[in-house]
C-alpha positions in Angstrom: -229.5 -27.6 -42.4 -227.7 -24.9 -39.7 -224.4 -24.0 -40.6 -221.9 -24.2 -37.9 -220.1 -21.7 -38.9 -222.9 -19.5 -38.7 -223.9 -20.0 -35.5 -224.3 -17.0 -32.7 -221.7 -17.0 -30.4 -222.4 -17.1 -26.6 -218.8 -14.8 -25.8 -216.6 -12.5 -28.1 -213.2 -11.7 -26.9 -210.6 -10.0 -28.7 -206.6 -10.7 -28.6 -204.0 -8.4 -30.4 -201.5 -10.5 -31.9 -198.2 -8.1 -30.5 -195.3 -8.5 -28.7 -194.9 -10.2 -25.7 -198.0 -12.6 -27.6 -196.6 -16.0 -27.8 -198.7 -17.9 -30.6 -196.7 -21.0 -29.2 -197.9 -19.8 -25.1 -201.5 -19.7 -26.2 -202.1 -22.9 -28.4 -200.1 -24.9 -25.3 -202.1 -23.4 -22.8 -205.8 -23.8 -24.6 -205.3 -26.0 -27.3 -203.0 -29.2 -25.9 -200.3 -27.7 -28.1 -202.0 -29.4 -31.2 -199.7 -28.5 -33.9 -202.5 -28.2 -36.7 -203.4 -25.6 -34.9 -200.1 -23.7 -34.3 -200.0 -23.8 -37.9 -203.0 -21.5 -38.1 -201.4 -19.4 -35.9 -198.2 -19.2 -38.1 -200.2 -18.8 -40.9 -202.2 -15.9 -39.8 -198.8 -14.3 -38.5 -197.4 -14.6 -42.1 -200.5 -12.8 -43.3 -199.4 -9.7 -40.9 -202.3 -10.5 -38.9 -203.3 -7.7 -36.2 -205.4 -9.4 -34.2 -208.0 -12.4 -33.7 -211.5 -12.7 -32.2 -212.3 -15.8 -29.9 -216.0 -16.9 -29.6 -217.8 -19.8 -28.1 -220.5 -21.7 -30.2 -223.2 -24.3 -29.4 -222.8 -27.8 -31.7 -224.5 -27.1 -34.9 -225.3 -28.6 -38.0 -223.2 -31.3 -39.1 -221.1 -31.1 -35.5 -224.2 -31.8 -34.2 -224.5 -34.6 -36.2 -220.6 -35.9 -35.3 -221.6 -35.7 -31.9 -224.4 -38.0 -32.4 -222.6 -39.9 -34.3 -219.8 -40.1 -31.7 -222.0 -41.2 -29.2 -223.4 -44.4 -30.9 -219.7 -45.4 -31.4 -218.2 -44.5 -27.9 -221.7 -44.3 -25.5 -219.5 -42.2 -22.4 -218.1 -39.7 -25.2 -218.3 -36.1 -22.9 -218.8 -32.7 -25.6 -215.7 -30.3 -24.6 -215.0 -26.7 -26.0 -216.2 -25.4 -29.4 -214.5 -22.5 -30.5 -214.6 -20.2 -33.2 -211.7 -18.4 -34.4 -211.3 -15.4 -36.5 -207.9 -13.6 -37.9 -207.9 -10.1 -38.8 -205.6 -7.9 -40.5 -206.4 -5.0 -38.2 -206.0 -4.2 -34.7 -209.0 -3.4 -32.5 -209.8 -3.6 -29.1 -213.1 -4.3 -28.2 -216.7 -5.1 -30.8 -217.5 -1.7 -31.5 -213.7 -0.9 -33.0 -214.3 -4.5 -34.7 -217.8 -3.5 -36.6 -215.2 -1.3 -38.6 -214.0 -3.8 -40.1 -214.4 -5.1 -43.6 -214.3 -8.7 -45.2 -211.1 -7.6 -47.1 -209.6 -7.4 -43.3 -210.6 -10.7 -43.0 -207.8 -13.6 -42.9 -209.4 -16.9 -42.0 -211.3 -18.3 -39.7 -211.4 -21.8 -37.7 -213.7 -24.1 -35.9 -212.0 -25.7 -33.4 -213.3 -28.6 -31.3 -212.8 -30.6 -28.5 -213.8 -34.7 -27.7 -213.2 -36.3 -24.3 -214.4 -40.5 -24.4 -212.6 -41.6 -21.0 -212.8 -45.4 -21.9 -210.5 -44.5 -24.0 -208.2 -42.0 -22.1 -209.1 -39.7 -24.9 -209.1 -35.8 -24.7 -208.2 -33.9 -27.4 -208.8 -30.7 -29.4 -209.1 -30.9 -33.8 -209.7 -28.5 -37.0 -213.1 -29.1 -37.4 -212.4 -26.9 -40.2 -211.1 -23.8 -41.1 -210.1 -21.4 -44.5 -207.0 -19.2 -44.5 -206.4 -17.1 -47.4 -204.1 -18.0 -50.6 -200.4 -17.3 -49.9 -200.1 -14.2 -52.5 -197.7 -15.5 -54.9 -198.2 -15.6 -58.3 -196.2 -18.5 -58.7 -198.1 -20.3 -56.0 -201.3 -21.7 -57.9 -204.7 -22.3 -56.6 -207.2 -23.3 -59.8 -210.1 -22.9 -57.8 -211.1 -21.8 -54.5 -214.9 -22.2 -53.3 -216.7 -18.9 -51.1 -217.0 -19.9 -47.1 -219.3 -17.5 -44.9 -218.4 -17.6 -41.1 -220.0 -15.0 -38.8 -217.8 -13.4 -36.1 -219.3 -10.2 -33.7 -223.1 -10.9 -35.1 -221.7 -10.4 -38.1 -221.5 -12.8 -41.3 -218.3 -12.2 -44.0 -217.1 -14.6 -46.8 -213.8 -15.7 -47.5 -212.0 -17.4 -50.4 -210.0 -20.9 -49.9 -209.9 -24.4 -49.9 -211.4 -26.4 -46.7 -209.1 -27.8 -44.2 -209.9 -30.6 -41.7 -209.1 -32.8 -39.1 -208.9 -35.9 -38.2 -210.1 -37.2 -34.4 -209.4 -41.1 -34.5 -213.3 -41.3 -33.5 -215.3 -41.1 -36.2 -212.6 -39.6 -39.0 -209.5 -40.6 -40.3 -206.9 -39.1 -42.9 -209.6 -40.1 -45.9 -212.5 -38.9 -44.4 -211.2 -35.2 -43.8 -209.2 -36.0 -47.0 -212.5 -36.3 -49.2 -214.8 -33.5 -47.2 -211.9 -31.3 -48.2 -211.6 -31.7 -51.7 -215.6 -32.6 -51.8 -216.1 -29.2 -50.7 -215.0 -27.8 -54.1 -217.6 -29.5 -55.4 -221.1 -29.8 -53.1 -222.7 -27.7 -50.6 -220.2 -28.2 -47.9 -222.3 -27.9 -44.7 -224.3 -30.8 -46.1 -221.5 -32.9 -46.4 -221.5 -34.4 -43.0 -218.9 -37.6 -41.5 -222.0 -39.5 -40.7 -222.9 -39.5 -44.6 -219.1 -40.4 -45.7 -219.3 -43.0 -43.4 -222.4 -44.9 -44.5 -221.4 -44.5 -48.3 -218.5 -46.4 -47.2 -220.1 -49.1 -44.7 -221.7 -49.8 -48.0 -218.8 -52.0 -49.3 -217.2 -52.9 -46.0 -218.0 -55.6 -43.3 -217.6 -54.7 -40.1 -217.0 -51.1 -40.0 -215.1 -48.6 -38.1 -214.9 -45.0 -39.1 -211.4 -44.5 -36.4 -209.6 -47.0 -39.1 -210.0 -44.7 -42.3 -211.2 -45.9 -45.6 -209.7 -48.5 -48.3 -209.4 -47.6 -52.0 -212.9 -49.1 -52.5 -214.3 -47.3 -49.8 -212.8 -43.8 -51.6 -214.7 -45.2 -54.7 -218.1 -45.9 -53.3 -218.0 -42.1 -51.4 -216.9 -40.0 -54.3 -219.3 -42.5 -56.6 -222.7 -42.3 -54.1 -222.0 -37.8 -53.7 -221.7 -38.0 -57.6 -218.4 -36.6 -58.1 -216.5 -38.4 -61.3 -213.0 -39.2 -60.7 -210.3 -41.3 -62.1 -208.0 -43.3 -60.0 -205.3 -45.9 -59.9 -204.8 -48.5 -56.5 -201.4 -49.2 -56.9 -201.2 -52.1 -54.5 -203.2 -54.0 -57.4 -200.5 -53.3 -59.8 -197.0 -55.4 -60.2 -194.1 -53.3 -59.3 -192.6 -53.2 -62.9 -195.7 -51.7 -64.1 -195.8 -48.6 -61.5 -193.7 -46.7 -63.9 -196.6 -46.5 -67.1 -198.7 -44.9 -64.6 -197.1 -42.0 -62.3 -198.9 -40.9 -59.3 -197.9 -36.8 -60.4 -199.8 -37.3 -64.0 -202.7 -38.0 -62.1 -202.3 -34.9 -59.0 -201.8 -32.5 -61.5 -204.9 -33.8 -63.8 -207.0 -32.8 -60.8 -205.3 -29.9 -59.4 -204.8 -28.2 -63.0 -208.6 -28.0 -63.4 -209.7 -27.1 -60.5 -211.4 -30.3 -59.2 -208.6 -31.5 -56.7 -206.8 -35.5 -56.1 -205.8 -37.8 -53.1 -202.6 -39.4 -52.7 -202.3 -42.2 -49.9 -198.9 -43.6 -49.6 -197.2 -45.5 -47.2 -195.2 -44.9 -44.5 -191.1 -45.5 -44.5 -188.6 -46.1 -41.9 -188.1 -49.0 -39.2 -191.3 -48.5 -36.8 -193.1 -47.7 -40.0 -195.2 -51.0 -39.7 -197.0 -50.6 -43.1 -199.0 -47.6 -41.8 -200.7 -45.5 -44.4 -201.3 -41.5 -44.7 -203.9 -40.1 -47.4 -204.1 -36.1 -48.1 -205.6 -33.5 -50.7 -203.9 -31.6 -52.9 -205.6 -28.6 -54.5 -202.7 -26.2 -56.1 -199.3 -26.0 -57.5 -196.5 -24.2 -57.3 -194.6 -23.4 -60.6 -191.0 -23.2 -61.5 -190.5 -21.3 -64.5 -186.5 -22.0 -64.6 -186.8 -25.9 -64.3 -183.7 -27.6 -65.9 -185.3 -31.2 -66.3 -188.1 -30.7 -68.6 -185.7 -29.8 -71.5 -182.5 -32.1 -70.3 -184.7 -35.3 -69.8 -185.1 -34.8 -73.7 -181.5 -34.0 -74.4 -179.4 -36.3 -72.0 -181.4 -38.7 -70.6 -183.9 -40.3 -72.9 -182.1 -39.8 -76.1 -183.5 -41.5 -79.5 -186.6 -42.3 -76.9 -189.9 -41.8 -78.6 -191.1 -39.3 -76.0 -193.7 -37.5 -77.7 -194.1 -34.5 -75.8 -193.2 -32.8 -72.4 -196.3 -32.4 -70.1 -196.5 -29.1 -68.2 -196.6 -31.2 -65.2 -192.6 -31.4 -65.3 -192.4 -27.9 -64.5 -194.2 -28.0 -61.5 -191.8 -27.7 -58.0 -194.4 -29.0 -55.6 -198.3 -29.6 -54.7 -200.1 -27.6 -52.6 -202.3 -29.7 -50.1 -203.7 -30.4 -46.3 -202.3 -32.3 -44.2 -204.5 -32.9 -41.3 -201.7 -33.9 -39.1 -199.4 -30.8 -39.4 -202.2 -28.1 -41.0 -203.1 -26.5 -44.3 -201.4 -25.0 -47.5 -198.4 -27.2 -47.3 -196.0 -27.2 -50.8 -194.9 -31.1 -51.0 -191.8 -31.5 -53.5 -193.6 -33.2 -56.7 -191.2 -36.2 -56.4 -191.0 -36.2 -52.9 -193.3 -39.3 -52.1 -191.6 -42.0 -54.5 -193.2 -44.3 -56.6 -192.6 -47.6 -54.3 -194.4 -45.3 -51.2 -197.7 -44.3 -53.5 -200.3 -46.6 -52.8 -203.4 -44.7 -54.1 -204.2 -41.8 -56.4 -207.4 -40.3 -57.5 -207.9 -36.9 -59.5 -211.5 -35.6 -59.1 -213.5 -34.7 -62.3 -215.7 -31.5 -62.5 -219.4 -32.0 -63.2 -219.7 -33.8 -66.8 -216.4 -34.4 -67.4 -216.1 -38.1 -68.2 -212.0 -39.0 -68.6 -209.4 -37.0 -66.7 -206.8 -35.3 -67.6 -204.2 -37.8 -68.5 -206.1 -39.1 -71.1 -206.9 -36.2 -72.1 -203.3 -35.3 -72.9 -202.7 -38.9 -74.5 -206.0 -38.3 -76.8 -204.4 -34.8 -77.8 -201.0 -35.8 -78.6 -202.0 -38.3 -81.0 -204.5 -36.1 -82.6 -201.8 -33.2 -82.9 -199.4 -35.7 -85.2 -202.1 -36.7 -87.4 -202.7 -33.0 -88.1 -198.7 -32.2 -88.9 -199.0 -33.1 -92.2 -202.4 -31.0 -92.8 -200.3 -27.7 -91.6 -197.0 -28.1 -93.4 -198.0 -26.1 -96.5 -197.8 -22.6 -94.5 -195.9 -19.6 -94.8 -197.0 -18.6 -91.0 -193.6 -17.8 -89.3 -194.9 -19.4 -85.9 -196.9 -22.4 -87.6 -193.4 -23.5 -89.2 -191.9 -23.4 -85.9 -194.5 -25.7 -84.3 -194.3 -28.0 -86.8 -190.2 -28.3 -86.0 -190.6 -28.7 -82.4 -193.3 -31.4 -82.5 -190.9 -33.1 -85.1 -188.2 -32.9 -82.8 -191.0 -34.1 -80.1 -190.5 -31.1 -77.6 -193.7 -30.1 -77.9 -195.4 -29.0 -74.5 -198.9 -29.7 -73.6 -201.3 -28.3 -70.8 -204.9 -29.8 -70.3 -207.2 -28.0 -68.8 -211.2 -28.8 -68.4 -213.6 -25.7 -69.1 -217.4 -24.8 -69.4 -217.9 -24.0 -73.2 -218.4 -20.8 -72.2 -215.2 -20.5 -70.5 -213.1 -21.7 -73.3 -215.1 -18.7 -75.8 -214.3 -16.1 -73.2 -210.8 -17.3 -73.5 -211.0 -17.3 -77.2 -212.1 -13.6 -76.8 -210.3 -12.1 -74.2 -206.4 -13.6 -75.5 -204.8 -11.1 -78.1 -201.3 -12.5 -80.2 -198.5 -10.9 -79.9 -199.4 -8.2 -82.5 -202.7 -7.5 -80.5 -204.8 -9.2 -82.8 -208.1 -10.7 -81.9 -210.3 -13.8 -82.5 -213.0 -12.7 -85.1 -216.1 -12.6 -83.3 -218.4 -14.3 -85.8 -216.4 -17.4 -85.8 -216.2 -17.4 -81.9 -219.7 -17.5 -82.3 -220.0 -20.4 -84.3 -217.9 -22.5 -82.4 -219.2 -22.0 -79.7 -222.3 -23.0 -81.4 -221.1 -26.8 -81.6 -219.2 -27.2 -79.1 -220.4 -29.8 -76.0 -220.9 -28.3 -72.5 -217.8 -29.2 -71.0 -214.7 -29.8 -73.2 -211.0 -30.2 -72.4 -208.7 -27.5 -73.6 -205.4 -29.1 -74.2 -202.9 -26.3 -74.6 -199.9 -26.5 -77.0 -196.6 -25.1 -76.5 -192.7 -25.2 -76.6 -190.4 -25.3 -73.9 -188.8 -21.3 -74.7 -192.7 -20.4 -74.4 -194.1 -21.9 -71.8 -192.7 -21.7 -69.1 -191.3 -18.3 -68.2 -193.5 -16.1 -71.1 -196.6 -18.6 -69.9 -197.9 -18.4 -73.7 -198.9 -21.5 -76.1 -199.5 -21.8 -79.8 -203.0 -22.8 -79.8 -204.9 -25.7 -78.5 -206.6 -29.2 -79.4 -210.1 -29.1 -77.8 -211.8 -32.2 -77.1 -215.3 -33.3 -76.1 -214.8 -34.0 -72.2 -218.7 -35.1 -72.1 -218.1 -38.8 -73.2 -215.5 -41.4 -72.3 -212.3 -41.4 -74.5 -209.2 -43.8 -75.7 -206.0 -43.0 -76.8 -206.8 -43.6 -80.4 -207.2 -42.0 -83.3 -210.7 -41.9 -84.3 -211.7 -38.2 -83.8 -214.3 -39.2 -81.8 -213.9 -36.5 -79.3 -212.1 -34.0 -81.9 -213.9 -30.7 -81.4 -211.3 -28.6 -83.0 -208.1 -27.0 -82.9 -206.6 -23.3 -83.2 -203.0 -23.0 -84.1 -201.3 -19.9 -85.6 -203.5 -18.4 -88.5 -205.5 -21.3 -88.4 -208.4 -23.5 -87.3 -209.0 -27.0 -87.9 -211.9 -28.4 -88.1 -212.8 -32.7 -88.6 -214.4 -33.6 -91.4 -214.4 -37.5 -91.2 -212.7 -40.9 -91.9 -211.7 -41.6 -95.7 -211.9 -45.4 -96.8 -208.4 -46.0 -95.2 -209.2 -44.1 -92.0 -206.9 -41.3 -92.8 -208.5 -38.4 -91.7 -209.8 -35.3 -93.3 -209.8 -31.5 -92.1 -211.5 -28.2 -93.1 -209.1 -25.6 -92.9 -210.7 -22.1 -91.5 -208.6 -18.6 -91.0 -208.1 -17.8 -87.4 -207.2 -13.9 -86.4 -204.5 -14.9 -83.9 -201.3 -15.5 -85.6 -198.7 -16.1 -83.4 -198.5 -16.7 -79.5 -201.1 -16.0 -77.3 -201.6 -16.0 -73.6 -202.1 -19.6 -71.5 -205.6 -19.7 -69.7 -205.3 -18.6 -66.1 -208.4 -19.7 -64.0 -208.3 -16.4 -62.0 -208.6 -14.0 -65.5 
């Protein structure tokens, strides 16, 4: 299939982005004053962008297919503009200055659209879709980003990101962009059309209209028919008093941390709220190393509580997600949306994993007690202090789902804080045994973690089958902890468990896996 972003343009014009250029001027003169696409205007601005090229496409690929699509619902539906927009980090004034240009000068790029249906008094412009670049902080956290090629001046470039879209009220709602966003991450994305979200959720629905958006079991039977695992909770299903056991931020972060994205729909609040319901990706983090409540929850507010651990979640500030109302790459406060508002969550898995995240941790935890007793008997300075912190239950744990191979080039690449290595030979082995997927559940303390970003090992688990929060090793793989490994052995007559002990070459803190390294 053609992409759209691909396609020739029939006109190139070039505008420098300089004083007296009004971003606000231009979007209200050509664009309605749609405030999605302000934002990419802002953005692009923030990025010290120079100028940006205008062109003017012919419907292609899967817009081709939206119009069609479009038509059957709404038979008067009229085709307006398509535009393709570029944002560059130089200026130039004309297409031959611009064939100077690299893809590093490259900032994003957007598809923008316009639908006119006069039934229904309807003309409008929308994303179709567009990429800007990451904000460059390093405390601003994108897992993974996927490669988009656009062509601008006859020429094609590729630029790192996470897909944005829009809504239209035609054919899309929030949870169809919502999903095409995320989905992206995962499939070919100019193969991922609305007309395909929409049968794979007319599958479980009566009478069907795309302009209405899509119910928790609709979500379900998309993500379930493009084959992308996920893990999920419909709050409206669950009593209010029960809300608590299962936060809607355990499950964002599952998603985000690895790289394979979540939804959150919540509900609306105020007096004209009228039960309406919003639904948006999330596909970062950003990190606060100084957070007071991870440690005082411990201290002040849950004391005597059998709290088990801290989850790195609680240092996060805010997600980083879309919203197709307002634009792309937006931080939302990680408590902002409360608990009685959430009304959906789902965390996405990455091909083969089978359980997310949060079970993942739960799995690990338990495993990491039963293994106390088995590391007691050590004179390893940074073993000893483990041990005290898990016993005082402020241990901190990270999950995060790799490739086998990613988890050994870890195991290679991290040095202690001496500068010792991982002997090879065992790398080799483990790797050996290890399933194709795995979940590496990180294991720090709250002085380490969050401002040094280093751990004391790590439980990894077999992410390949499905798990429970119950301790029979059946997806124990191994752990690493300072000087040693430990590997499972089996289940004695009383189900106590039994471990092979094995030297490991890193003997005190080591560096936390960063997708990027």
């Amino acid at each position: 299939m053609s992409d759209h972003r691909l396609t020739n343009a029939k006109s190139f014009q070039c505008i420098p982005i300089r004083r007296p250029f009004s971003n606000f001027d231009y979007v209200d003169e050509n664009f309605n004053g749609q405030p999605a696409i302000r934002r990419l205007f802002s953005q692009a601005r923030s990025h010290h962008s120079k100028t940006f090229v205008v062109e003017d496409i012919d419907a292609d690929g899967i817009i081709n297919e939206e119009n069609e699509e479009i038509i059957r619902l709404y038979p008067d539906y009229q085709k307006g503009g398509l535009k393709r927009l570029t944002f560059w980090s130089r200026s130039f004034r004309n297409e031959n200055e611009f064939h100077r240009l690299g893809v590093d000068n490259l900032i994003g790029y957007a598809i923008l659209k316009r639908d006119l249906v006069p039934s229904r008094s309807y003309d409008d412009w929308h994303v179709f879709d567009s990429v800007i670049r990451k904000y460059p902080h390093h405390h601003n956290c994108m897992p993974v980003q996927t490669a988009f090629s656009v062509r601008a001046g006859g020429r094609s470039f590729d630029i790192q990101g996470v897909l944005y879209c829009q809504q239209n009220n035609l054919n899309k709602a929030c949870a169809q962009v919502a999903l095409r966003s995320l989905c992206a991450l995962h499939l070919p994305e100019a193969t991922l059309s609305y007309e395909k979200i929409n049968q794979l959720a007319a599958k479980v629905a009566g009478k069907f209209n795309p302009s209405n958006g899509l119910d928790s079991a609709q979500i379900r039977a998309v993500l379930t028919g493009l084959g992308i695992g996920f893990s999920d909770m419909d709050y409206t299903a669950l009593p209010p008093h029960e809300r608590r056991a299962f936060p809607y931020q355990k499950f964002l972060y599952a998603g985000v941390e690895s790289g394979a994205g979540a939804l959150l729909g919540f509900e609306y609040k105020g007096p004209k709220a009228k039960g309406r319901r919003h639904i948006i990706p999330f596909f970062g983090h950003t990190f606060n190393q100084d957070a007071w409540v991870p440690n005082a929850e411990v201290a002040y507010f849950h004391v005597g509580e059998r709290t088990r651990y801290l989850p790195s979640e609680a240092w996060v500030s805010s997600f980083v997600g879309h919203d197709d109302n307002f634009g792309s790459n937006f931080c939302v406060p990680r408590l902002y949306v409360t608990r009685a508002q959430a009304q959906y969550v789902a965390a996405l898995h990455l091909p083969e994993v089978r359980y997310s995240g949060v079970v993942a941790e739960a799995v690990a935890v338990e495993y990491l007690y039963s293994l106390l007793p088995y590391l007691s008997a050590t004179r390893v300075r940074w073993l000893k202090r483990l041990i005290r912190y898990a016993n005082n239950q402020q241990i901190v744990l990270r999950a995060v789902a790799l490739k086998r191979k990613e988890y050994i080039a870890h195991l290679r690449r991290i040095r202690d804080w001496r500068s010792y290595a991982e002997n090879e030979k065992l790398c080799r082995a483990i790797e050996g045994f290890l399933p194709k997927m795995v979940w590496m559940v990180e294991v720090s303390v709250p002085e380490l973690f969050p401002a040094n970003q280093r751990k004391l090992g790590e439980i990894v688990l077999d992410a390949t089958h499905s798990a429970e929060p119950k301790l029979d090793f059946s997806t124990y793989c191994i752990a690493r902890f300072p000087g040693r490994f430990m590997l499972f052995k089996g289940l004695e007559m009383k189900g106590k468990p039994n471990f092979i002990s094995m030297p490991s070459g890193l003997k005190s803190h080591t560096p936390l896996y960063q997708a990027h390294s």
